[in-house]
Backbone bond lengths (Angstrom), bond angles and torsions (degrees), N, CA, C in turn:
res aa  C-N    CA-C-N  psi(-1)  N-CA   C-N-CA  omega(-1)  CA-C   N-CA-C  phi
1 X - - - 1.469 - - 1.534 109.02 -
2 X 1.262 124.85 117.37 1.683 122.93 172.36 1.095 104.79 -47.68
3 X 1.336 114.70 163.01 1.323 128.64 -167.42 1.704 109.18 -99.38
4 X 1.279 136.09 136.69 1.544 127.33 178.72 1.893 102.51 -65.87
5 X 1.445 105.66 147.32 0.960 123.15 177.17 1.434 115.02 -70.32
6 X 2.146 117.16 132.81 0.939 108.60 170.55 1.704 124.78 -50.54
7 X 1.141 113.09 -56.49 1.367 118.15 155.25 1.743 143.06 -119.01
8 X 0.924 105.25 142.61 1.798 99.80 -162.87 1.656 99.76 -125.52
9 X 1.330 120.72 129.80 1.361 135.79 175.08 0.885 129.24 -135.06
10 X 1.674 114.95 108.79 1.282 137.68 165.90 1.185 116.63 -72.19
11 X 1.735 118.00 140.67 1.015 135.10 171.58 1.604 122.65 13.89
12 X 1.812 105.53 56.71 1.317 101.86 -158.18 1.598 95.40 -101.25
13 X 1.346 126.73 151.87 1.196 143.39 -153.45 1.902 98.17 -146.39
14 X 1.605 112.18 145.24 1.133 104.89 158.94 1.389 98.84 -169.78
15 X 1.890 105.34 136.07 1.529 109.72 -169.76 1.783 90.09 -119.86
16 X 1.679 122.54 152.87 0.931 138.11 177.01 1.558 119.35 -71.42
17 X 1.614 96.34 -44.52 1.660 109.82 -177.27 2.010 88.63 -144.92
18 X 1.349 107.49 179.45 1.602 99.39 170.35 1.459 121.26 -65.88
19 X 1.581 122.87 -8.38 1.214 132.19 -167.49 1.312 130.24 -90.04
20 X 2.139 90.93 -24.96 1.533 103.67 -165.00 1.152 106.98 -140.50
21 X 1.593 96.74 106.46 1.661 104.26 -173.26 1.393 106.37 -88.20
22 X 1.814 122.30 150.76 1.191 124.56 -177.42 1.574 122.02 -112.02
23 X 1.405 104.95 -32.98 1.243 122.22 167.11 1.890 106.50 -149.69
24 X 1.412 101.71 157.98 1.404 115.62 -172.93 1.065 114.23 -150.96
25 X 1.718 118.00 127.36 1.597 123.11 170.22 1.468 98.53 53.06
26 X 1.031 133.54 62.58 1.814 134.95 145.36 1.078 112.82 -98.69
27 X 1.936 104.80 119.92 1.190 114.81 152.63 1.329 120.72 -111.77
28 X 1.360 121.10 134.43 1.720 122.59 -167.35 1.406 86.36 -144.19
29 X 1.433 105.12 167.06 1.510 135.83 157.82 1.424 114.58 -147.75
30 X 1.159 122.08 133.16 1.405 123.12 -165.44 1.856 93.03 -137.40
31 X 1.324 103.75 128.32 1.716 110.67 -173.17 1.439 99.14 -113.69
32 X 1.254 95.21 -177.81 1.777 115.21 -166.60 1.500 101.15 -66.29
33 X 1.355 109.46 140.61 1.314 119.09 -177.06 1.580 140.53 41.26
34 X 1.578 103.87 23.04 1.153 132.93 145.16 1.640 119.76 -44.38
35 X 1.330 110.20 136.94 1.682 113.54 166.70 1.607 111.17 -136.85
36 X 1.303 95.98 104.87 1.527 109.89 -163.78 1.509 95.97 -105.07
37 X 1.234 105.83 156.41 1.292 114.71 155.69 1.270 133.61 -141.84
38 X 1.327 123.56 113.41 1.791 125.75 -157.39 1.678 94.98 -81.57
39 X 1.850 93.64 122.77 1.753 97.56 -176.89 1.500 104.04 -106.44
40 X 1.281 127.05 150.23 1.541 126.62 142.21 1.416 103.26 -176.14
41 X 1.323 119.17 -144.49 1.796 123.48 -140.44 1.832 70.60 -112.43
42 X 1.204 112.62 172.93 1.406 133.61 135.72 1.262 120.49 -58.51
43 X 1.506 100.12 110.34 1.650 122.42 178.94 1.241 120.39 117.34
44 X 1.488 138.15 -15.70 0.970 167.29 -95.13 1.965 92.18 -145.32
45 X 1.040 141.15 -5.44 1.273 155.01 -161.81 1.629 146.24 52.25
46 X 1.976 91.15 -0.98 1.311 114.73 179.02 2.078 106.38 -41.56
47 X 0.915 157.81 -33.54 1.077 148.61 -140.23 1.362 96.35 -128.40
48 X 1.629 128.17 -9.18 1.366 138.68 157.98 1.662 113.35 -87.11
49 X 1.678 99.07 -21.53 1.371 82.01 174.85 1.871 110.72 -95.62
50 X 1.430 97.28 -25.85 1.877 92.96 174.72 1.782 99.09 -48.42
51 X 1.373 116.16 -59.92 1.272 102.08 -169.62 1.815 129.92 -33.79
52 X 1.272 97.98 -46.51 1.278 115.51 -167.86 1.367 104.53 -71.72
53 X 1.304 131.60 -17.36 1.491 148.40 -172.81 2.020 78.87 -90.23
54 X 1.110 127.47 -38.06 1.475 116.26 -169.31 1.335 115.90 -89.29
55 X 1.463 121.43 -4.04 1.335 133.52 -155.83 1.414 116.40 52.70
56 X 1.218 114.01 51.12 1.428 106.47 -173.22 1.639 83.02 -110.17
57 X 1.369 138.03 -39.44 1.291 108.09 168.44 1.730 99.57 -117.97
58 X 1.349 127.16 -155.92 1.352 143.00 -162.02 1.596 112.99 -144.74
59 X 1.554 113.07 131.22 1.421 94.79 -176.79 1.789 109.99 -68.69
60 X 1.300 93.20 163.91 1.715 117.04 158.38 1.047 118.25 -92.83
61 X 1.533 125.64 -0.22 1.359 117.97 152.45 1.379 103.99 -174.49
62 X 1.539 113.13 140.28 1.701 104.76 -168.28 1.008 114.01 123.38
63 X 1.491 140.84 154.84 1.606 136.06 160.23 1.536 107.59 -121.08
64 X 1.714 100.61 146.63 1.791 122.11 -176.62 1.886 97.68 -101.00
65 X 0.721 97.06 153.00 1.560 93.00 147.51 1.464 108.21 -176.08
66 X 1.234 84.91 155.82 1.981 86.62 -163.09 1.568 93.02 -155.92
67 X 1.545 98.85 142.88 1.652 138.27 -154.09 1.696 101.75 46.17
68 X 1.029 129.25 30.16 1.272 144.31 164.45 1.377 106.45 87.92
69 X 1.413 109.51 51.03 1.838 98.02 -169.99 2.512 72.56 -134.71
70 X 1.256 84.36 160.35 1.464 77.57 169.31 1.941 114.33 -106.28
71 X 1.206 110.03 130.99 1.162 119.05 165.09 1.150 143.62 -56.45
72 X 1.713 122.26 104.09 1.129 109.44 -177.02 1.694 112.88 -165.15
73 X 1.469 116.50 165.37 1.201 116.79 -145.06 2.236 102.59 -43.41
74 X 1.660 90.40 -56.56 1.193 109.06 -179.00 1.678 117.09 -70.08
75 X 1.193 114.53 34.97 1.364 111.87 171.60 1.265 126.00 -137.91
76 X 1.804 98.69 -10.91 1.482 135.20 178.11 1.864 89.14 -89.51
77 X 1.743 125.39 -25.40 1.290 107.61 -174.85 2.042 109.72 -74.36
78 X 1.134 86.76 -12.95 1.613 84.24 172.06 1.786 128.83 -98.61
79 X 1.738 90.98 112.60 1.456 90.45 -166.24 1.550 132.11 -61.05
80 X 0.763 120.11 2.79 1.343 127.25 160.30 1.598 121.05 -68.07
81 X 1.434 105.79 -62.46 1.556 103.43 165.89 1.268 115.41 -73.04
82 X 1.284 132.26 -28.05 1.716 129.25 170.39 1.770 100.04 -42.40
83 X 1.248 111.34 -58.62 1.064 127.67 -165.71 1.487 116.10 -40.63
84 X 1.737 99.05 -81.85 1.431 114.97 151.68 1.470 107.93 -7.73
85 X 1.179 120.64 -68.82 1.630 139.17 -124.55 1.787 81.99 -80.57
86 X 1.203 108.12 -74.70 1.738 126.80 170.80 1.327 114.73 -29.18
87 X 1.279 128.24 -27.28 1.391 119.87 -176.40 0.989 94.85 -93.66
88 X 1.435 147.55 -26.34 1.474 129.64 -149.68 1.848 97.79 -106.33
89 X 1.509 123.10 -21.63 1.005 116.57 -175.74 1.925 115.39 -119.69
90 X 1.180 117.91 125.97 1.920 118.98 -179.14 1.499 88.78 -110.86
91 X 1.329 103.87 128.82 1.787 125.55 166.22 1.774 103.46 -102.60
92 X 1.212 102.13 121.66 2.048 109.86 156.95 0.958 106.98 -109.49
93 X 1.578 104.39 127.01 1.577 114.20 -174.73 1.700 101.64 -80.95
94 X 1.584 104.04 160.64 1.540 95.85 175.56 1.573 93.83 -77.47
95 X 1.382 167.37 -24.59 1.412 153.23 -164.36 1.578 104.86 -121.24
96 X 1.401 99.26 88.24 1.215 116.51 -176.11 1.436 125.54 -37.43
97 X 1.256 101.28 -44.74 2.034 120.77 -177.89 1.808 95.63 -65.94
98 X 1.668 133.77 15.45 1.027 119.24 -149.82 1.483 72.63 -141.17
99 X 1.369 122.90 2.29 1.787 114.54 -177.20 1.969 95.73 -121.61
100 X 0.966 116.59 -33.98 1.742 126.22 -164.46 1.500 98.43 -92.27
101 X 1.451 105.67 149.05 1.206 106.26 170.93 1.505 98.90 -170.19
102 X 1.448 137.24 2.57 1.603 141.20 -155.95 1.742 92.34 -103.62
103 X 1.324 109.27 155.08 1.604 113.92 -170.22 1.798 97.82 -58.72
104 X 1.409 116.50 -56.78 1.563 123.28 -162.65 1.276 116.26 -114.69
105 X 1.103 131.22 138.56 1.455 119.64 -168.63 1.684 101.43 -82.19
106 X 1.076 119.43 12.74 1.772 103.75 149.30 1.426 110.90 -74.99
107 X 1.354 111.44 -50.09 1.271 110.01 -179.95 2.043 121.53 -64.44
108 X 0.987 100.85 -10.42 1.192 112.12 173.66 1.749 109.01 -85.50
109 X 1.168 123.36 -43.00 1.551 134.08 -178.02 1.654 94.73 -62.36
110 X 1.862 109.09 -45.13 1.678 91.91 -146.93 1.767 88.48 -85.79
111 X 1.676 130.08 -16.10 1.240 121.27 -152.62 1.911 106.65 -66.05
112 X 1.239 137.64 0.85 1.540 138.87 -164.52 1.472 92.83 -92.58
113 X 1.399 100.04 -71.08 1.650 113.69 -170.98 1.667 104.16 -67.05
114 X 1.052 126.76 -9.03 1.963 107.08 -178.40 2.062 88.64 -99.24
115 X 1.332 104.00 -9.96 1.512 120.74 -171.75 1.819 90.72 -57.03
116 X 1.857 98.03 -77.37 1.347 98.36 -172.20 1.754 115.30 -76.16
117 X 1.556 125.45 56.67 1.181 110.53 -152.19 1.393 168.75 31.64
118 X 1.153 87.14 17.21 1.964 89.10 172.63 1.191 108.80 -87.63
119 X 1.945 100.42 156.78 1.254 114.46 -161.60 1.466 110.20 -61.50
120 X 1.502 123.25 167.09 1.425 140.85 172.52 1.620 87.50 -64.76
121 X 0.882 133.59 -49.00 2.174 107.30 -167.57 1.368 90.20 -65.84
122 X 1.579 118.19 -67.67 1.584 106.04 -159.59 1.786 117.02 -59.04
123 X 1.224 87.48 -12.24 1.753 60.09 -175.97 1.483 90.54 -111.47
124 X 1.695 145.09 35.85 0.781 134.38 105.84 1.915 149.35 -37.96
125 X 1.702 74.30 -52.14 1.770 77.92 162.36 1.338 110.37 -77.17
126 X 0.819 145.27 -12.63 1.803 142.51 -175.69 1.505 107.96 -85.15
127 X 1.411 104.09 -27.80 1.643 97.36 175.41 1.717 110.66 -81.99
128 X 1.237 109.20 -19.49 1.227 120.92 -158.51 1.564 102.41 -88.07
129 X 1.292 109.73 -33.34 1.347 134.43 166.81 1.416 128.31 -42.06
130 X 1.545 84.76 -59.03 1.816 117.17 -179.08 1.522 79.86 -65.65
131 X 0.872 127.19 -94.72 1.547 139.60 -135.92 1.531 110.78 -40.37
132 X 1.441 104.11 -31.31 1.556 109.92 -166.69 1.715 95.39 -94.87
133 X 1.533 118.81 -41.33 1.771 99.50 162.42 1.277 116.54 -48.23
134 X 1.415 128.85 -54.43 1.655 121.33 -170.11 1.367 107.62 -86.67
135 X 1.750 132.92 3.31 1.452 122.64 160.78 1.403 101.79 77.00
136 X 1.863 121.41 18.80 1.237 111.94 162.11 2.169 127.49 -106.16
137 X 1.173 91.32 35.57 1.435 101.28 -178.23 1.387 127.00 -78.80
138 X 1.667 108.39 -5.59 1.236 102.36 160.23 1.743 114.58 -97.20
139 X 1.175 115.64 6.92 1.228 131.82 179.99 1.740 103.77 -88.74
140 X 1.113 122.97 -16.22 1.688 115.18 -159.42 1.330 119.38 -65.17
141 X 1.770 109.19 -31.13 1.577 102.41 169.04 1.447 114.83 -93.93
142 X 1.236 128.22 41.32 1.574 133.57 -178.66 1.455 96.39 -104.35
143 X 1.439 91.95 169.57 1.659 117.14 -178.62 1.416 104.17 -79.24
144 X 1.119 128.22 139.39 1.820 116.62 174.56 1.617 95.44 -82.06
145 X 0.999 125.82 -2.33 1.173 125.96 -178.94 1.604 110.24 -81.91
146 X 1.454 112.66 -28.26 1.385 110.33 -161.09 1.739 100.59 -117.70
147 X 1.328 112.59 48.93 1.773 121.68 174.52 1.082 105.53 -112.27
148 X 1.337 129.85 -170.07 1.091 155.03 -167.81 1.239 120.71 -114.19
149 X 1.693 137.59 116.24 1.332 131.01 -169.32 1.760 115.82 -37.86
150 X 0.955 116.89 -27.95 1.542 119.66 157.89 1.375 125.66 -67.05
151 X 1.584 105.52 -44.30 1.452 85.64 173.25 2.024 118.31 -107.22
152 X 1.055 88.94 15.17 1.588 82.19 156.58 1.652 114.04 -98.22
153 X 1.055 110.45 -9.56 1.647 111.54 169.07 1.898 112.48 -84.96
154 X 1.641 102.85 -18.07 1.378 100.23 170.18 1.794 107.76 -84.72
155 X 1.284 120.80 -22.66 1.337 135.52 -175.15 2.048 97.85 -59.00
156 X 1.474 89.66 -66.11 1.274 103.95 -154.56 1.892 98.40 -54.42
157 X 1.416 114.13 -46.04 1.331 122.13 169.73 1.346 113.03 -52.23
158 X 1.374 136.30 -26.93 1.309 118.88 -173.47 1.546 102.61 -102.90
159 X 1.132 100.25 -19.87 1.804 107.60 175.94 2.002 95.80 -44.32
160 X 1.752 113.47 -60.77 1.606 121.83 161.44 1.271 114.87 -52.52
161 X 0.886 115.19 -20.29 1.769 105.04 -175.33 1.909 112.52 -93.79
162 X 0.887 98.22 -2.98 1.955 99.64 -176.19 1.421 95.84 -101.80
163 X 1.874 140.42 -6.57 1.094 117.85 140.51 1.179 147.01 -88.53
164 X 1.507 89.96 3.80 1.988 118.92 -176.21 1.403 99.23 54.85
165 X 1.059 156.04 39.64 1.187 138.34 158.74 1.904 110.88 -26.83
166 X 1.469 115.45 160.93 1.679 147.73 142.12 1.391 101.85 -50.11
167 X 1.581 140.01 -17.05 1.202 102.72 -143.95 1.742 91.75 -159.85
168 X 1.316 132.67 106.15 1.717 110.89 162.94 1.500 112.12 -116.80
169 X 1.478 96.78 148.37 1.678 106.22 -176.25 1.325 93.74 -116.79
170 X 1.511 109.85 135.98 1.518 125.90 176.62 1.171 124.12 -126.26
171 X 0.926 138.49 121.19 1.437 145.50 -171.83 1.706 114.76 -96.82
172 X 1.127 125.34 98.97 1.240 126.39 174.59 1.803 119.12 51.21
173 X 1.441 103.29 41.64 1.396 134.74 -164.48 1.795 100.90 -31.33
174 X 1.257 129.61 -37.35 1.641 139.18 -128.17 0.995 81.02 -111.75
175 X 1.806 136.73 -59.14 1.428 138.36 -123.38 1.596 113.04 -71.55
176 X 1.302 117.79 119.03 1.308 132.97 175.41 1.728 115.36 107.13
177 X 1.302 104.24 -7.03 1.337 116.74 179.18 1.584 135.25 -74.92
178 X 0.982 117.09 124.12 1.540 112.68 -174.39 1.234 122.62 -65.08
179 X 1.282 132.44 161.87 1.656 131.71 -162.94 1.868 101.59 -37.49
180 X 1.291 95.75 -78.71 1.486 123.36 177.34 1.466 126.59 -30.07
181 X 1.274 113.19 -42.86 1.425 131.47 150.22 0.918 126.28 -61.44
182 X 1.833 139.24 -63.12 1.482 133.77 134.78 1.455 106.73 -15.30
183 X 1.182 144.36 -77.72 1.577 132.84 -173.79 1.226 123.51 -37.74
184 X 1.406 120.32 -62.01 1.120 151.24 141.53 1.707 121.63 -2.49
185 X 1.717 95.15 -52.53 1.426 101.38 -156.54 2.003 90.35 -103.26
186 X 1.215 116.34 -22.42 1.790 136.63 171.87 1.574 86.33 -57.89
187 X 1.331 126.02 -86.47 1.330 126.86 -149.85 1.740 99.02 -46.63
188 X 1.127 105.80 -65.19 1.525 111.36 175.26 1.461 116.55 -15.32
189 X 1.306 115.76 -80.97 1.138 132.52 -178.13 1.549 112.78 -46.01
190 X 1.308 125.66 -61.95 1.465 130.58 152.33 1.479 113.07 -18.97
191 X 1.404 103.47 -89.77 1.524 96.49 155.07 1.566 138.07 14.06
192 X 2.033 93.53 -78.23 1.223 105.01 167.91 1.120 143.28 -75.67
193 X 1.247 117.28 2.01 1.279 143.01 -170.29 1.816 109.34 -98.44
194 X 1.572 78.00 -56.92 1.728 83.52 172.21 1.657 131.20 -58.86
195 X 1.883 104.47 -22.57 1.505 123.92 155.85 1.247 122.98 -54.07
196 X 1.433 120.52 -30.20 1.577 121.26 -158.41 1.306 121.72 137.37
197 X 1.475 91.88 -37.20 1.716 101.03 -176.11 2.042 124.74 -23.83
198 X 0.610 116.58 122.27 1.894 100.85 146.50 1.515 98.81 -104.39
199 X 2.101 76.90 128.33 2.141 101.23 174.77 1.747 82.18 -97.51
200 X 1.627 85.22 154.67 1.548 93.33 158.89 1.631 104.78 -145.80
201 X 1.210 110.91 79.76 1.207 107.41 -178.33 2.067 132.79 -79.98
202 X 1.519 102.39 143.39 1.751 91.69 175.00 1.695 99.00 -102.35
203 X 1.319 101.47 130.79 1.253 105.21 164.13 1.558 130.08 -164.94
204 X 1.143 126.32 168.64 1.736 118.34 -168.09 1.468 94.21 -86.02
205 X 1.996 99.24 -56.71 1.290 113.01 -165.30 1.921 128.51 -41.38
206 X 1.480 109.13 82.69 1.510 107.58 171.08 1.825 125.84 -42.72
207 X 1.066 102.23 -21.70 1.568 94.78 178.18 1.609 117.80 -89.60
208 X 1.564 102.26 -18.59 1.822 111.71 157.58 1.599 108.86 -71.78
209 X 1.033 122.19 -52.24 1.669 105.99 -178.04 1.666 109.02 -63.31
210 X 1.397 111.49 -33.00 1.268 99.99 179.28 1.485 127.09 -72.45
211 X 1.316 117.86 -13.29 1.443 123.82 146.91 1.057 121.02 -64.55
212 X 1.292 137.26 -68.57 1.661 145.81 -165.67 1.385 134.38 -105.98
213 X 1.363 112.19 8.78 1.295 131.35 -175.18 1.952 112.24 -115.75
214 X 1.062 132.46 125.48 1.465 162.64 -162.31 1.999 88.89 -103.31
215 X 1.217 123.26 -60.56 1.051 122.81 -155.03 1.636 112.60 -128.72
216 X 1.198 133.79 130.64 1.454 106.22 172.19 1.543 107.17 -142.24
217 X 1.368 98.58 136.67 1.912 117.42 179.87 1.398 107.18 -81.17
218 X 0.869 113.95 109.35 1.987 108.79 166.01 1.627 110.28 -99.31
219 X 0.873 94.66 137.62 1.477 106.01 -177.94 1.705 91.52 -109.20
220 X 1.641 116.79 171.54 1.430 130.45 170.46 1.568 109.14 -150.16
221 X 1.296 106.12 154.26 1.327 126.20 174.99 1.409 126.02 -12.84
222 X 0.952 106.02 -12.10 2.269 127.27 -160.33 1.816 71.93 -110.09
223 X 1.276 154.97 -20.97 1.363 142.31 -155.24 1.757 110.85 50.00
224 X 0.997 108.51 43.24 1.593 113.49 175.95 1.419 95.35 -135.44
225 X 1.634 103.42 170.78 1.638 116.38 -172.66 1.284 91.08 -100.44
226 X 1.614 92.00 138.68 1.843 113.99 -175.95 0.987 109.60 -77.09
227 X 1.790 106.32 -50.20 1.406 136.45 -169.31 1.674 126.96 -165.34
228 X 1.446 130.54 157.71 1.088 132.10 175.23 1.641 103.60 -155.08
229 X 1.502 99.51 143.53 1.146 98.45 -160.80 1.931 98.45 179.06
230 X 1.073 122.39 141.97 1.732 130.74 -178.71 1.430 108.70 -52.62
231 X 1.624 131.62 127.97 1.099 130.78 -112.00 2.110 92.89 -90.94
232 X 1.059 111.93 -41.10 1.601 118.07 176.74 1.580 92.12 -46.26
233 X 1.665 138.78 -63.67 1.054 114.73 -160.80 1.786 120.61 -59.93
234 X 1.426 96.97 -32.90 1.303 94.35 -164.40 1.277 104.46 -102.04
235 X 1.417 125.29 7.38 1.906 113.13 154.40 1.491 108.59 -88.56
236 X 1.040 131.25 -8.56 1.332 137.74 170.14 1.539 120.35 -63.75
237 X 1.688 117.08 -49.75 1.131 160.78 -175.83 2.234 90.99 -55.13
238 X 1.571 100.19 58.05 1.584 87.01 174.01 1.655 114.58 -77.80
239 X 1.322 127.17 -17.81 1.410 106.69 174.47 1.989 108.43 -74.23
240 X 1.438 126.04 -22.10 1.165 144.57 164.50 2.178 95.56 -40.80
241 X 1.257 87.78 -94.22 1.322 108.33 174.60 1.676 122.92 -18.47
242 X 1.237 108.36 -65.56 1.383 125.97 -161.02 2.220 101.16 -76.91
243 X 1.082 112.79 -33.63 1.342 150.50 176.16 1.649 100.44 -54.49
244 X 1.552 123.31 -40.91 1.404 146.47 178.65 1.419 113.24 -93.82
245 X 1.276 105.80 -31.01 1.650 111.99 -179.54 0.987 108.92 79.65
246 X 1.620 125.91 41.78 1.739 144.00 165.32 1.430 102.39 -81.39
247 X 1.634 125.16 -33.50 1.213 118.40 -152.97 1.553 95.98 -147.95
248 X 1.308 103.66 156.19 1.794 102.61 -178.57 1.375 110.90 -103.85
């Protein structure tokens, strides 16, 4: 029997003001341990629609629902399901300095998990945990302020990773990163994927989905999905591609 989708979206729509639409009429389903990756140009609403997959905003028209509960502003106000909702899903913003804000990045690793209550030991070992998967433990009494665009993007990821969520949403995971860091930050993700994870990544970059992505959504210029489809067919797909303004 297939498995029900972590999240399923009907005809979901969302405009900023009446003028400026971001996404329109998306329907997706994304299942357990899926690694998708939402493609299109800049502007196109992919990083408006990860959000909305995070509840960080709500459609303007349409219904989300995710772990089979439906999503919505007023359902996220009840802490119990907020709660729920938060453990199962970690968002990385693409502008890292826009996720950190704790003096030391220990305190940044342990602030999620002491968030949803767990004790000071356990979510000691979980920071301690994190730190030694992403190889940032000699970093823990530093400033998140004073790293390296690589490793505040490993910060911000493990900040999600000490609640283990089912589920990470990434927003333009790579951007600003140096070769080495991109490698670095690829294997990772693989990694996580190969654990269980569902990735759901937004991104332009075709040679990142073609590493870590199983499935990929393209959206186009109209902010609607062009196409979706298993990721070899549809990076192949250059009149697809070029049609979106992925490729010249």
């Amino acid at each position: 029997m297939p498995q029900e989708p972590l999240f399923q979206l009907n005809a979901v729509s969302y405009q900023y003001n009446p003028e400026l639409k971001a996404v329109h009429c998306i329907d997706l389903a994304i299942h357990p341990s899926e690694s998708v990756a939402i493609l299109g140009a800049n502007g196109c609403g992919k990083s408006t629609l990860i959000k909305l997959l995070n509840g960080l905003l709500f459609p303007t028209s349409g219904t989300i629902k995710a772990f089979g509960e439906t999503l919505t502003e007023t359902s996220l106000r009840d802490m119990q399901t907020a709660a729920r909702f938060r453990r199962k899903t970690g968002f990385v913003f693409q502008n890292a300095d826009a996720q950190l804000f704790s003096p030391t990045v220990r305190e940044e690793l342990a602030f999620a998990p002491l968030q949803m209550g767990l004790a000071r030991a356990e979510t000691e070992r979980r920071v301690q945990d994190i730190a030694e998967l992403l190889r940032v433990t000699h970093l823990l009494e530093r400033s998140p302020f004073q790293l390296s665009g690589g490793e505040k993007r490993k910060v911000c990821l493990g900040c999600v990773l000490t609640i283990n969520p089912e589920v990470l949403l990434l927003d333009e995971p790579t951007t600003g990163l140096d070769p080495r860091s991109q490698e670095e930050l690829i294997s990772l993700l693989r990694q996580l994927h190969g654990a269980g994870k569902t990735l759901i990544t937004a991104t332009h970059d075709l040679s990142l989905a073609a590493r870590i992505a199983t499935r990929c959504v393209v959206m186009n210029e109209s902010h609607e999905i062009a196409a979706q489809g298993e990721t070899g067919k549809i990076l192949t797909d250059s009149r697809l591609l070029r049609s979106v303004n992925l490729t010249a």
